[in-house]
Steps between C-alpha positions, in 0.01 A plus 500: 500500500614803399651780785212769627716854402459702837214732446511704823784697404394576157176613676783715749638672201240581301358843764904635418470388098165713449642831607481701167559889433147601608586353893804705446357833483491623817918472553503838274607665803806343466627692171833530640559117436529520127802302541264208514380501146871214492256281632322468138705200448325317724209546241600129422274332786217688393430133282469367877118674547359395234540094461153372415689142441527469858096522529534113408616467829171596628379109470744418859290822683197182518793250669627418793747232631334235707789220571663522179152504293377790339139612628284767475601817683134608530376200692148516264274459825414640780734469817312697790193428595213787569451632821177343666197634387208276724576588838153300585618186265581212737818422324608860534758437786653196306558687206665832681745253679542310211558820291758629770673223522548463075609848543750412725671208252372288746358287190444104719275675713335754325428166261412319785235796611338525160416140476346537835292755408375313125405175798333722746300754309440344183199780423728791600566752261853484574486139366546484151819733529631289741596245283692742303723560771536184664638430178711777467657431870573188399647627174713705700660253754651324149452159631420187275179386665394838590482592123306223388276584771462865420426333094188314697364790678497713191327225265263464761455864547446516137226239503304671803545853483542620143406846552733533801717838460789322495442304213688694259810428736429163539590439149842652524600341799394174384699533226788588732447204738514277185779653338681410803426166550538456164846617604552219741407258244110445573366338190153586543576859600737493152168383351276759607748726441514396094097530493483820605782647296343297212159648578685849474668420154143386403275805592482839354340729762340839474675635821828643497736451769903421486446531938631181661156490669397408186454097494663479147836677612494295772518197295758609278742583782405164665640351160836628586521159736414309247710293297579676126399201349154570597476834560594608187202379282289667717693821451446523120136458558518788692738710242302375198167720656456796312191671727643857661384383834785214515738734430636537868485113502722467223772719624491250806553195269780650337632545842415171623653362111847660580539297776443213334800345278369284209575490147225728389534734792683751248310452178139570733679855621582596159201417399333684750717811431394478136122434489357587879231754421550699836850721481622432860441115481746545213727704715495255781581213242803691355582583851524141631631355215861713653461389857484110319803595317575163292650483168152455358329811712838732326431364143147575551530870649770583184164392266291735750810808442577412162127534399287702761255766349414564869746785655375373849532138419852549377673724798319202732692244223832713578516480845402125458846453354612725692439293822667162368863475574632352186706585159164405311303764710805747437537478128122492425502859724859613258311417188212671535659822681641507172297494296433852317181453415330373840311767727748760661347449855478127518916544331544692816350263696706213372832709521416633892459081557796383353706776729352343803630151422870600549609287182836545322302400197219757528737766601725447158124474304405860679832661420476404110107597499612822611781552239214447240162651633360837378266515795660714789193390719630133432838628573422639795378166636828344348651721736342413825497180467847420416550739834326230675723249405819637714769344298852675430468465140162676505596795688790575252256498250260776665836697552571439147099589399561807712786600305378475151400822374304321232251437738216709576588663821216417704588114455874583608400683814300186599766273418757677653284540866433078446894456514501733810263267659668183371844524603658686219892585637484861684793606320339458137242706632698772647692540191268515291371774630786708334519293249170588367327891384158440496306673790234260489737166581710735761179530694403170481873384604450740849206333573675175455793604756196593721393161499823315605688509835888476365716758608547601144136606446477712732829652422420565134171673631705760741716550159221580285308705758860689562602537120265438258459803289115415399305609736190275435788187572646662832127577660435114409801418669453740781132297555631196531778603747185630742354102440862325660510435837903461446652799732745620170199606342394703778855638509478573161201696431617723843790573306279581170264710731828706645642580139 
């Protein structure tokens, strides 16, 4: 089974990734930080608050880890009981110590207390509820004969009280229970199990619901104990249904499907991806088809890149590849970021991935794309992501980017702050500030020294802010000095104030 990616701190970042010029606003106050306009080449992230191909991720939000075996997060029934509501009901003090004591995890004799109560006061109202948590106690404690216990109070719930409020819930846990047992190798549980996700495959219903109180979901994620042999024909069923209510069902078989290895597993995604009339069942289905990440799942997301007319579909294909670990993955990503005559965004996309992946390979592919793109946008992302890389022989190529006058200058400013931030040698970087007479790269090279903490950084800032004959330049300089907690620069501008 594929590894769950760590959703909470994508969900942490995301409040930080949002912040856009609008949220900014209010800082005009602080005009006399112009200085921080260096900070544009940090532009690069921006690709970070904006990755809809993570929203396939969205599937593990309805999981949780139960002893190694994925379940539903949103337990799909009820788990507190009301507060009494018959004071005069004789069965009215059994259920409020019953109740108190299931709220208290004390699930043995909360059971016990319930089952009292359905012998005692068979015509209380509290009755037909009671079975429902009985069973649900019993659920709880996790205990062989206790579940098949809690599987004969709700049939027989089911049987006398139809119209009890907790029917709906019933269903779900029921499910659960068998699911479980199922689990633990209980034939007839496995058999109930099949019937009632067969009965789902089978019926098209009016009512649309993708909630794991819904008895259909239910079954579906009880067919992740099953065995694939058998749970997979029920799954196309399922996938072959075409009615817009089963769409929320079908994105839960193609969840359940990725966890189950056959030879067909594959060909039934793509398939899915190609011909699933809903848009985010396709999604999810280009989405898992990554987190499987066989040979067969890669040649089958380079059909869904190579040939996607949907721009969605395709950046969801991207990170696919993005996510498996191999040359395959890597290559299929190279060939289509180069591709001239593929969308510039999903290009981008492709070219932001491949810099993540820390590959010698993809870092010699982005170099050469570079050499021969038109599109500085493309560029730009060239740029950052061979940044990300933090190689020596990628930082001497930013310093040698920043150097080229051929360039446009924008694109040299950002390359030369990426080799700031990557390492590139300090004394490069101080001498090319002499080296070099455009105002634009001099100003970008003082913000550079104000990023590092040599010695020599800060020395070539008192220099400038002593001797530089542009004005513009020395101010700059003079800024940053004010930013260093290093006592010199103190020193220093006291000295320039005293001249």
């Amino acid at each position: 089974m594929p590894s769950i990616p760590d959703l909470e701190a994508l969900d942490a970042s995301a409040p930080m990734l949002a912040i856009g010029d609008a949220e900014l606003a209010g800082l005009e106050g602080l005009a006399g930080l112009e200085g921080l306009a260096g900070l544009e080449g940090l532009a690069g992230l921006e690709g970070l608050a904006d990755m809809p191909e993570l929203a396939g991720l969205e599937t593990l939000g309805a999981l949780e880890i139960d002893g190694g075996t994925v379940l539903s997060r949103a337990r799909g029934f009820a788990t507190s009981p009301h507060a009494p509501w018959a004071t005069q009901d004789p069965g009215d003090s059994l259920y409020r110590a019953a109740r108190q004591l299931l709220n208290r995890n004390r699930y043995a004799d909360a059971a016990r207390l319930f089952n009292d109560l359905i012998n005692r006061y068979a015509r209380s109202t509290y009755t037909p509820d009671a079975y429902y948590w009985a069973a649900f106690a019993l659920y709880r404690t996790g205990e062989d004969p206790n579940l098949r216990q809690a599987v004969a109070l709700l049939d027989k719930q089911k049987a006398q009280y139809p119209r009890a409020s907790t029917g709906r819930d019933s269903d779900a846990l029921l499910t659960r229970v068998l699911g479980q047992l199922a689990r633990q190798g209980d034939q007839d549980a496995a058999s109930r199990v099949h019937q009632i996700a067969g009965d789902t495959a089978r019926t098209t219903t009016t009512t649309c619901s993708d909630d794991d109180d819904d008895p259909r979901i239910a079954a579906m994620n009880a067919l992740l104990q099953m065995d694939a042999a058998n749970a997979v024909p029920i799954i196309k069923k399922v996938l072959a249904k075409r009615d817009p209510c089963s769409a929320g069902l079908r994105k839960k078989a193609v969840f359940v499907l990725s966890q189950k290895r056959t030879e067909e597993t594959e060909d039934i995604m793509l398939s899915v991806a190609r011909n699933d009339p809903d848009p985010e069942v396709r999604q999810q289905a280009v989405f898992w088809l990554g987190q499987v990440g066989s040979e067969k799942a890669i040649s089958a997301l380079d059909s869904i890149v190579t040939h996607a007319q949907d721009e969605e579909l395709l950046e969801k294909a991207i990170f696919a590849l993005s996510q498996i670990h191999s040359p395959r993955a890597a290559q299929a990503l190279r060939d289509f970021a180069g591709q001239e005559n593929a969308p510039e965004e999903a290009r981008e996309r492709a070219v932001f991935w491949l810099g993540q992946a820390h590959d010698g390979a993809n870092a010699a592919f982005l170099r050469e794309l570079f050499g021969r793109s038109t599109n500085e946008d493309l560029k730009e992302k060239i740029i950052f992501s061979l940044s990300q890389m933090r190689s020596t022989e990628n930082t001497r190529w930013l310093m040698d980017l920043a150097l080229n006058s051929r360039e446009v200058i924008e694109l040299r400013k950002k390359a030369l702050f990426w080799a700031g931030q990557t390492g590139a040698d300090i004394t490069d970087l101080v001498q090319l500030y002499d080296r070099t007479s455009d105002h634009d790269m001099k100003e970008q090279l003082i913000f550079v020294y104000s990023q590092r903490h040599e010695t020599q950084a800060l020395d070539k800032m008192i220099d400038i802010a002593r001797h530089e004959t542009d004005r513009e330049l020395r101010k700059k300089a003079i800024f940053w000095l004010g930013q260093s907690r290093d006592p010199r620069a103190a020193q220093a501008l006291l000295e320039i104030i005293n001249q």
